[in-house]
C-alpha positions as CSV (number, residue, x, y, z in Angstrom):
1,X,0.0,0.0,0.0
2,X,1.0,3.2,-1.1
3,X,1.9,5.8,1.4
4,X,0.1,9.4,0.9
5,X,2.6,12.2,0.1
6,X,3.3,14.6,3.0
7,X,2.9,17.9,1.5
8,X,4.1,20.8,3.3
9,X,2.2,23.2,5.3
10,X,1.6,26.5,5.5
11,X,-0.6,28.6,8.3
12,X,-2.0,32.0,6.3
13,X,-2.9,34.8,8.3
14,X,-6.3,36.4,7.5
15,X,-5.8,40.4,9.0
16,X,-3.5,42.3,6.6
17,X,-2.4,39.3,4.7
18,X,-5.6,38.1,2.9
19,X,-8.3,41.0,4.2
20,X,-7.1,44.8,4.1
21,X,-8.7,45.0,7.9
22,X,-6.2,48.4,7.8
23,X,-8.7,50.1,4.8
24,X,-11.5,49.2,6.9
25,X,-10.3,50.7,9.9
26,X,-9.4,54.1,8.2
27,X,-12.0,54.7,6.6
28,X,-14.6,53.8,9.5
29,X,-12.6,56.4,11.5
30,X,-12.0,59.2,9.3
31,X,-15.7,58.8,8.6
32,X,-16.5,59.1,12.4
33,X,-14.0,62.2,13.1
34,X,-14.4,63.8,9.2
35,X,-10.4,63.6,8.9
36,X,-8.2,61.7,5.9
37,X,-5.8,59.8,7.5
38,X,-4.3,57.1,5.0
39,X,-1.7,54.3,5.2
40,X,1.3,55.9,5.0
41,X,0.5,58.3,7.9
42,X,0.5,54.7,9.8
43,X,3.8,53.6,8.1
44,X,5.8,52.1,11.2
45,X,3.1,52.9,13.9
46,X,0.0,51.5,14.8
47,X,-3.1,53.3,14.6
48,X,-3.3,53.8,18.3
49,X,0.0,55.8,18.2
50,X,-1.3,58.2,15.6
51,X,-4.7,59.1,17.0
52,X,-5.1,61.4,19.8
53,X,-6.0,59.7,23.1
54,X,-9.5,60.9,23.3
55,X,-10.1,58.6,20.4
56,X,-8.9,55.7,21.1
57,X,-12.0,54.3,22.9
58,X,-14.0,54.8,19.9
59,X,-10.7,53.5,17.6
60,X,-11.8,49.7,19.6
61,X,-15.4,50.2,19.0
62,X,-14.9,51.3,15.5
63,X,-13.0,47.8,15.3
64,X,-15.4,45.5,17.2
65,X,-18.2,46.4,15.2
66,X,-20.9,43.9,14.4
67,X,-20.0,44.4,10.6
68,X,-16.2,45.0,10.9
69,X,-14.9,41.9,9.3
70,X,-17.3,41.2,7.0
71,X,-17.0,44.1,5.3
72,X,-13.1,43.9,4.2
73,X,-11.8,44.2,0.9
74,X,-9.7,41.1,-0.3
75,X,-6.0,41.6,-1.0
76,X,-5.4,41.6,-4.7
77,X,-4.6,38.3,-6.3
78,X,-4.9,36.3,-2.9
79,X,-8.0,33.7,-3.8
80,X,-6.5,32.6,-6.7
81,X,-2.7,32.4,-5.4
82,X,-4.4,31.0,-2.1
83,X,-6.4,28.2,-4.2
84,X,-2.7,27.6,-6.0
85,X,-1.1,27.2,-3.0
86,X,-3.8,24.5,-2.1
87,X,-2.9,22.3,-4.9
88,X,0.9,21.6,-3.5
89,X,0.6,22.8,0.3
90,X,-1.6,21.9,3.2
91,X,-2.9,25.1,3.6
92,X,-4.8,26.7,7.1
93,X,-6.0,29.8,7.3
94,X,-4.8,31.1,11.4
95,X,-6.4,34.0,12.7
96,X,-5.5,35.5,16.2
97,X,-8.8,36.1,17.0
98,X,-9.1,36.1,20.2
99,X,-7.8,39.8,20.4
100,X,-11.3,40.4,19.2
101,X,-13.8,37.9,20.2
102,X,-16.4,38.8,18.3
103,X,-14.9,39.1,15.3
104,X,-15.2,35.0,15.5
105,X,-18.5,34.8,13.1
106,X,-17.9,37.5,10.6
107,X,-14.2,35.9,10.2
108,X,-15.6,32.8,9.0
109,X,-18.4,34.2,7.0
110,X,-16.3,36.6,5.1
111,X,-14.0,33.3,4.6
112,X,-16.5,31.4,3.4
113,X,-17.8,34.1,1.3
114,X,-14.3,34.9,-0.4
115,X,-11.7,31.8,0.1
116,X,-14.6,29.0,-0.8
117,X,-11.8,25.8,-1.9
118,X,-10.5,26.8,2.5
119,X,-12.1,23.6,4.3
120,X,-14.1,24.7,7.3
121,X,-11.3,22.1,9.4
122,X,-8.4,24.4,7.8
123,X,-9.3,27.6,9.7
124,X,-7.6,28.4,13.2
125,X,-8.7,31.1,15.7
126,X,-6.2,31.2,18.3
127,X,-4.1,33.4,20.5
128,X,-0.6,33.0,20.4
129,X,0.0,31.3,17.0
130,X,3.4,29.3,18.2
131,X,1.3,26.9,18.7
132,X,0.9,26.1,15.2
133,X,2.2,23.0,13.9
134,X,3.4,24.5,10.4
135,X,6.6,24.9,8.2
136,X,5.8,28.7,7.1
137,X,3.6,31.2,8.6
138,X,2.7,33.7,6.2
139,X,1.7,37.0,8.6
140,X,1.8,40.8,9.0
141,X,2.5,40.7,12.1
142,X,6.0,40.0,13.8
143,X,5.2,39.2,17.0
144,X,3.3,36.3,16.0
145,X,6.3,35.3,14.0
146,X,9.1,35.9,16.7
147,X,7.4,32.4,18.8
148,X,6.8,30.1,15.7
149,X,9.2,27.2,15.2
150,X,8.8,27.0,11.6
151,X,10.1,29.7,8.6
152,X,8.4,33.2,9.7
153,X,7.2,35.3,6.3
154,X,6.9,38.8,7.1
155,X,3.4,40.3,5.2
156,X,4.5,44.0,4.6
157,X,2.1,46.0,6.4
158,X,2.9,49.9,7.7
159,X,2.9,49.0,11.1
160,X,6.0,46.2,10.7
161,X,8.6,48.5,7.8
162,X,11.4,48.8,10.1
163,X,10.9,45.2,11.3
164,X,13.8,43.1,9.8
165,X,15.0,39.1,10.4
166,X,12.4,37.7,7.6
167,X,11.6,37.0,4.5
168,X,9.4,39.8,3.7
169,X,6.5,39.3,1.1
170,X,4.6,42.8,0.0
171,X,2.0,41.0,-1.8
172,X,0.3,37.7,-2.7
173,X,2.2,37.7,-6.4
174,X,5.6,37.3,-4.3
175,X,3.9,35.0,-2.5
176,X,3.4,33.1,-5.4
177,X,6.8,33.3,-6.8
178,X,8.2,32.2,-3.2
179,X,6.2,28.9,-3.2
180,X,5.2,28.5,-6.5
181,X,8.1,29.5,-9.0
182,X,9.6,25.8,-9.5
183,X,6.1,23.6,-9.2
């Protein structure tokens, strides 16, 4: 009997990586407070260091909305390098969301909704994502990266430009070439 082939896997992060949760944000709050931030006034902070104090309160509501991640634009060329990906890899989707609770249902909806071929048993929602089991974690954030025991891939995002020590990816085409080139 034939053994089945052990592909390799890789854990995607949903936030920044294959959702533009960052567009969302911004425009949500520069709606609420009739201002025009954009992403490069975040580029190496988060948004909590660039808004006054007063707003931060609202900054969390603004995030834990009902709506909030179902309404989030897909990154360009992700569905189709994702559903690529699929055909050599194991691929799961990992979200840390327990930073947001509530985001649990929309997260999976708007999944559903936009990454169809992702099994509902390859989706994660988790904390602290060193507890994945993985050989490459594709995310935008480096903390989440610094605890894996696998091969980290930095997502470019403005919050993590001066972050260095990965292989940084700024979109889902390099993504593509990275672990798709020679298949």
């Amino acid at each position: 009997m034939k053994k089945p082939e052990i592909r390799k896997r890789i854990c995607v992060d949903m936030d920044e990586v294959m959702a533009d949760a960052v567009a969302e944000h911004l425009l949500r709050y520069n709606r609420e407070f009739n201002v025009s931030l954009t992403k490069d006034d975040l580029r190496g902070k988060r948004f909590w260091q660039i808004v006054p104090a007063a707003h931060h309160q609202v900054l969390d509501e603004l995030l834990r909305a009902e709506d909030f991640f179902e309404d989030l634009d897909v990154m360009p060329d992700a569905p189709r390098v994702l559903e690529a990906l699929q055909r050599h890899y194991e691929v799961f989707i990992a979200s840390a969301a327990m930073e947001v609770p509530s985001s649990f249902n929309p997260k999976f909806r708007w999944l559903q909704c936009h990454f169809p071929t992702v099994p509902h048993t390859h989706i994660v929602f988790c904390g602290d994502k060193s507890i994945l089991r993985a050989d490459y974690l594709i995310d935008d954030n480096p903390r989440q990266l610094e605890r894996f025991t696998g091969t980290g891939i930095l997502y470019d995002a403005p919050h993590n430009v001066a972050v260095t020590g990965y292989t940084r990816v700024r979109n889902w085409l390099e993504i593509e070439a990275l672990f798709l080139s020679e298949k």
